[in-house]
N, C-alpha and C positions, 0 to 999 in steps of 0.2 A: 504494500500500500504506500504509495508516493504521498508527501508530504512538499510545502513551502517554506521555508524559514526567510526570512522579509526584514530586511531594515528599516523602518519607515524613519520619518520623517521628513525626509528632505523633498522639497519641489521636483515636480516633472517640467519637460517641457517638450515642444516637439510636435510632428502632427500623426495621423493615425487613423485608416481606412477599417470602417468598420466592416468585418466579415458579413457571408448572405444569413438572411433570415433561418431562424434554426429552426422556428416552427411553421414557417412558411415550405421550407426544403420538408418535411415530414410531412404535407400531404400534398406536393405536388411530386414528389419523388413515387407515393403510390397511383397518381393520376396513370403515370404509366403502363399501366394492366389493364387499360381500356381498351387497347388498341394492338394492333399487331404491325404496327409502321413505324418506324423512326422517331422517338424526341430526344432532342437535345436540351439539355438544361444547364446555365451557366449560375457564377455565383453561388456554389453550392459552399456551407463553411464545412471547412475537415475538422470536426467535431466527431465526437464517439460516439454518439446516440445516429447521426446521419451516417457516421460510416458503417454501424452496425444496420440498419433498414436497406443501405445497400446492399451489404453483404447478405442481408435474408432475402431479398429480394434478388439475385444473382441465383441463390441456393435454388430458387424457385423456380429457375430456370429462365431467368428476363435475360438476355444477352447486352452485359455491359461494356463499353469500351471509354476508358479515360482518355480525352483529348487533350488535356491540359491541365493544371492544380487544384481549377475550380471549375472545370466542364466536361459533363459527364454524357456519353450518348445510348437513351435504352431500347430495347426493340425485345417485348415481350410475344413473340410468336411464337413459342413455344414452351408453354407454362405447364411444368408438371404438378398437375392437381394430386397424383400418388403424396410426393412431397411432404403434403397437408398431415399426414397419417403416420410421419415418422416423429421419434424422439426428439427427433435433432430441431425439427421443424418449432416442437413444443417450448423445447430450450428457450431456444433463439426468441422467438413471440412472447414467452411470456420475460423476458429480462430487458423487454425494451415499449414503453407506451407508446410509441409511435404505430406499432406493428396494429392498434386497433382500425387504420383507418386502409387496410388490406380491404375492410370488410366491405363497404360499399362497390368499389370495382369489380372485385371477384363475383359478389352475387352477380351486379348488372350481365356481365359478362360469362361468366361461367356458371352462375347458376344455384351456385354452393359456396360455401366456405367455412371455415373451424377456426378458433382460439381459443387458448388460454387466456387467462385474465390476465391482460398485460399490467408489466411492471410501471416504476419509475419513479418518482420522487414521494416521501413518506409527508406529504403535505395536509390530510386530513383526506376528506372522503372525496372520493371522485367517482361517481355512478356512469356505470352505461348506460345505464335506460334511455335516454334520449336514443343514442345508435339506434337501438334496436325494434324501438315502437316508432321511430321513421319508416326504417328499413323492413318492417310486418306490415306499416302499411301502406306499401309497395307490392306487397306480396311474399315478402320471406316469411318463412316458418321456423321460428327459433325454438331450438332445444336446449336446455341448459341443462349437463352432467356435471350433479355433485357442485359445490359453490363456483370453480374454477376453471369451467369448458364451454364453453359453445361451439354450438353448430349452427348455420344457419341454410336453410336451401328455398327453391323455388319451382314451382312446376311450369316449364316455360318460362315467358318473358316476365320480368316487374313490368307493372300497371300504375300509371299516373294516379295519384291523388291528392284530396286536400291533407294538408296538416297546419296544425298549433302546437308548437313545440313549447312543452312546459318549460323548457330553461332555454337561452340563447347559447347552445354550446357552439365554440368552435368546432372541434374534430366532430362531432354528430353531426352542427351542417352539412361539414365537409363528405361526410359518409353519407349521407342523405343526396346531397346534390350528387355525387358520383355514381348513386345507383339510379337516380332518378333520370341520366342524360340520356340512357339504354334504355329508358324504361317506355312503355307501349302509353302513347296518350300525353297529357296536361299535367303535371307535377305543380300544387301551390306549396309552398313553406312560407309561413307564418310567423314571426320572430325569431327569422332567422337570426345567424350571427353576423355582423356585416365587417369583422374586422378588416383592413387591408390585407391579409393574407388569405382572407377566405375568399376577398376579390380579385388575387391575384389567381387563385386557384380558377374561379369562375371565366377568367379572360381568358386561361390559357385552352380550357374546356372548350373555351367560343371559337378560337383559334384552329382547334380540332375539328371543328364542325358541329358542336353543340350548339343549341339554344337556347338563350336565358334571358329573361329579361330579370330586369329590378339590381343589377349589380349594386352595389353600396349600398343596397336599402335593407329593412326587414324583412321584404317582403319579395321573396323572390318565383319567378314563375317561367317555369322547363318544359319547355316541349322535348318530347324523346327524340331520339335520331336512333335509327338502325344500326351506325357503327361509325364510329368516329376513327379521324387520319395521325398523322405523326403531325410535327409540329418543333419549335425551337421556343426556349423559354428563359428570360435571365431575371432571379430573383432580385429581389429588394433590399438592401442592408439591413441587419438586425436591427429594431428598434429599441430593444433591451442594453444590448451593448450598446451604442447611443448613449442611451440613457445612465449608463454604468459611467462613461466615458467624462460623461460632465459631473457626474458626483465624485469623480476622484479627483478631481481637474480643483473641484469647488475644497474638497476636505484634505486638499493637501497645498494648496495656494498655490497652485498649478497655471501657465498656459499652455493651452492645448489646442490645435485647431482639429477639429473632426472633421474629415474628407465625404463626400461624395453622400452625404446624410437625406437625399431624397424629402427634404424639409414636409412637403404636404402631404406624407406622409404621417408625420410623428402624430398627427392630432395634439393632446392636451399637454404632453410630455413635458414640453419645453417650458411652458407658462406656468406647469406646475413646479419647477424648479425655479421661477424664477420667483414663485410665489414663497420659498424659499431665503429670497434674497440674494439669488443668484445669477449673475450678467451673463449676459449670451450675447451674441453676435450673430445672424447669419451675415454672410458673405458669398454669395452665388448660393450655391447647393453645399457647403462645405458649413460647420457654425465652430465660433471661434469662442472659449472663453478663456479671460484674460484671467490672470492672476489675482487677486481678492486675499487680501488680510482679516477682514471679517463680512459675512453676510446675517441678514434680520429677517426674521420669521415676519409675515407679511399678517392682520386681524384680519376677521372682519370690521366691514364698516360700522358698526356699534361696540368696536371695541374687543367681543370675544373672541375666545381661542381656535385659531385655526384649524380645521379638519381636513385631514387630504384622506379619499377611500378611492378604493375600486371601485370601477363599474364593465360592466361590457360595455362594447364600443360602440357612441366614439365617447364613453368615456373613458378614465385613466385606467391602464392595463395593470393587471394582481401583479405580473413581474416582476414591477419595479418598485412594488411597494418595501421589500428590503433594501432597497439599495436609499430610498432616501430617507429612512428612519436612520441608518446610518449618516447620511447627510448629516441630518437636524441635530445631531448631537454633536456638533460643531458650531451651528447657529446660534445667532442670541435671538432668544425669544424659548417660546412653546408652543407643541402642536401636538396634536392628535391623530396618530396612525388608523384606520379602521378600518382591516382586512376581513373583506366581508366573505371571499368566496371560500376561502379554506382557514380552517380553525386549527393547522398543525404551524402554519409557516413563521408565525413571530416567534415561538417556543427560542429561537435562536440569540433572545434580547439578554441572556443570562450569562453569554460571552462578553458582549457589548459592557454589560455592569462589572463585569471582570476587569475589563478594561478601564472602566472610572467614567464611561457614559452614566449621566442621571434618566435613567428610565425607570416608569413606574406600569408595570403587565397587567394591565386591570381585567382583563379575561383571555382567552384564549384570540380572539376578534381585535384588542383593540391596544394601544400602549401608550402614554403619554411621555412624548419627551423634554425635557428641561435643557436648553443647549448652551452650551459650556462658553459657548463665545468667543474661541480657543483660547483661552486664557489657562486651561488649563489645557496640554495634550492627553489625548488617549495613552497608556503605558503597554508595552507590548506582554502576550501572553501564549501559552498553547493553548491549543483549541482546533476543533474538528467542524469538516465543513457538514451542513444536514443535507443541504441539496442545492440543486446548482446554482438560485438565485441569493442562498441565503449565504453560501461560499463565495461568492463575489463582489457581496457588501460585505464579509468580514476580512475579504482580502481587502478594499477599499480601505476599511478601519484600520488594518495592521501597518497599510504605506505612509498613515498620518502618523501611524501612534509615536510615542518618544520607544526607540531601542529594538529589541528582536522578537520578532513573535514565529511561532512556526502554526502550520493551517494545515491540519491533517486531514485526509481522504481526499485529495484535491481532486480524483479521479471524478467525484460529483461537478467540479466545475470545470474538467473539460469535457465532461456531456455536455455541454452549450458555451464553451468559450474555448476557440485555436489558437493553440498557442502562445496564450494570453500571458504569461511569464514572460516570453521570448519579446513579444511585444511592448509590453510595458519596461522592458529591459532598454527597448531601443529610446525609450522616452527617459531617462535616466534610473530608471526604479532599480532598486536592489533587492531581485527577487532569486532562491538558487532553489531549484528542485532537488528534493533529498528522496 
């Protein structure tokens, strides 16, 4: 198990292209089992969670050819459904959550499909239901063996219908809309999910030959097609890393310029950092933040304590809600965290207090923090990362803290960040993988 040991405190500087989208690459990466023709896809990040969906997806029988660092070309024309039925298959699917959004393609197209209950971050509860009461009412037939199996099959073609999706999930649209592009008839979904990634997936679907209307909205509406083409695709920069990028930038009194940030993308991201009290810059498609000695928690206009929360989009994304409770304990002022969609992810604020942040865990949902104003620094400490988002804000904290800290399991945060050591090396950090 690889470990960080981390000097912090001293300033970065320098600039820094954010890698592709990692939750975007995890279902445009299965978009490709729709078709038996050619896509190419660029911007992909060499991340272990995308390089293991490859690799299942290879196993699978998809014929992959790397063109170059971050462009990938697939052509699934000959997909071995046996596959489905072995150990190996089961391994792989269930050690990686991405592997759930197999399930929409496969049925459209093949008819059938199985999983395990897929893995991936111990964040609090994350329900399939959405997936699968799409996908039945389309026409699959789910069987669930024992808490940890599905099957799902079809007799014939999926059939267009209405749906009202109890929750906006991402990956369930996503799984929904991919079986519904195959499917015979008029497809409506109903609050849907509309993040940019789920519209990236939609475009590139249309690009194939599908039809969709309502892209960006809740409400989206598919007509089937018989059988969709090949196609070329270059993803979006991570919006997360982004956002990672200016709270270290801000917690270490950093300048940094972020490259290529596809800005009308980010939605609330940026305003919510600056709400923060922290300067930004765009400059073309690139944003710049300068170096800051201190930043202020922003009220409301009557005075009260600020609240930053998640929402689905386009409000602010769950991701980054560690990254800038780490922030704020840097900040003067007070604000209020309130992570509504998973009740496991703050659990991580007990490192933070280690460190000499003033946080107060008032439930599982919600934290208040008190910020230091840097007047004092964070002190460095050991400590273990929980999952990828919460391993990034506390690498963030360790590059400010005064002295050495080491950040164990780092393998959780290069499930969603390439390199990221190497990278932030080039920016002056003093980070050595142990």
């Amino acid at each position: 198990m690889a470990s960080f040991e981390v000097i912090g405190g001293k300033p970065l500087k320098g600039e820094i292209v954010p890698q592709g989208a990692k939750n975007e690459a995890l279902q445009i990466l299965c978009a490709v089992l729709l078709t038996d023709e050619q896509v190419t896809i660029s911007n992909i990040p060499d991340i272990r969670d995308v390089n293991k969906l490859i690799e299942l997806l290879r196993d699978m029988g998809v014929k992959v050819g790397k063109l170059s660092n971050d462009t990938y070309r697939f052509q699934a024309d000959d997909v071995h459904l046996d596959y489905l039925d072995t150990p190996e298959f089961v391994a792989q699917a269930g050690a990686l959550r991405g592997s759930v959004m197999i399930l929409g393609p496969m049925l459209a197209r093949f008819g059938k499909c199985q999983l395990p209950k897929p893995g991936g971050d111990k964040i609090g509860r994350r329900p399939m239901d959405t997936h699968f009461l799409g996908l039945e009412k389309l026409g699959g037939k789910l069987t669930l063996e024992g808490n940890d199996f599905y099957r799902i099959n079809t007799e014939g073609r999926l059939r267009g219908a209405y749906m009202l999706l109890d929750e906006a999930s991402v990956t369930g649209t996503a799984n929904i809309v991919m079986g519904a592009v195959l499917a015979e008839g008029t497809t409506t979904i109903y609050n849907a999910a509309c993040e940019p990634y789920l519209q990236q997936l939609c475009k590139i679907l249309v690009r194939m030959g599908a039809k969709i209307n309502g892209i960006g909205s809740n409400l989206l509406t598919i007509e089937g097609v018989e059988r969709l083409g090949g196609t070329e695709h270059r993803m979006l920069p991570d919006m997360i890393e982004i956002g990672s990028f200016i709270g270290l930038a801000a917690m270490t009194g950093s300048e940094i310029t972020i490259k290529d940030c596809q800005i009308p993308e980010l939605g609330l991201i940026p305003d919510t950092f600056r709400k923060l009290g922290i300067q930004l810059e765009f400059r073309g498609d690139d944003i710049f933040v300068p170096a800051q000695d201190h930043y202020e928690i922003a009220t409301y206009l009557d005075g009260s304590i600020l609240t930053i929360s998640d929402h689905t989009w386009p409000g602010l994304t769950p991701d980054l809600l560690s990254v800038l409770l780490v922030v704020a304990t840097q900040a003067k002022g007070t604000v209020l965290i309130h992570q509504k969609m998973f009740e496991s992810r703050l659990f991580f604020v007990d490192k933070l207090i280690d460190m000499g942040a003033q946080i107060i865990l008032c439930d599982p949902h919600r934290a208040t923090v008190i910020g230091l104003d840097k007047r004092t620094q964070l002190h460095g400490i050991t400590m273990t990362s929980p999952d990828i988002r919460a391993g990034v804000a506390l690498l963030i904290a360790a590059l400010s803290a005064n002295g050495r800290s080491v950040i164990e399991n780092v393998e959780q945060i290069d499930r969603g960040y390439q390199n990221i050591d190497k990278r932030l090396t080039a920016l002056g950090a003093q980070i050595r993988r142990l």
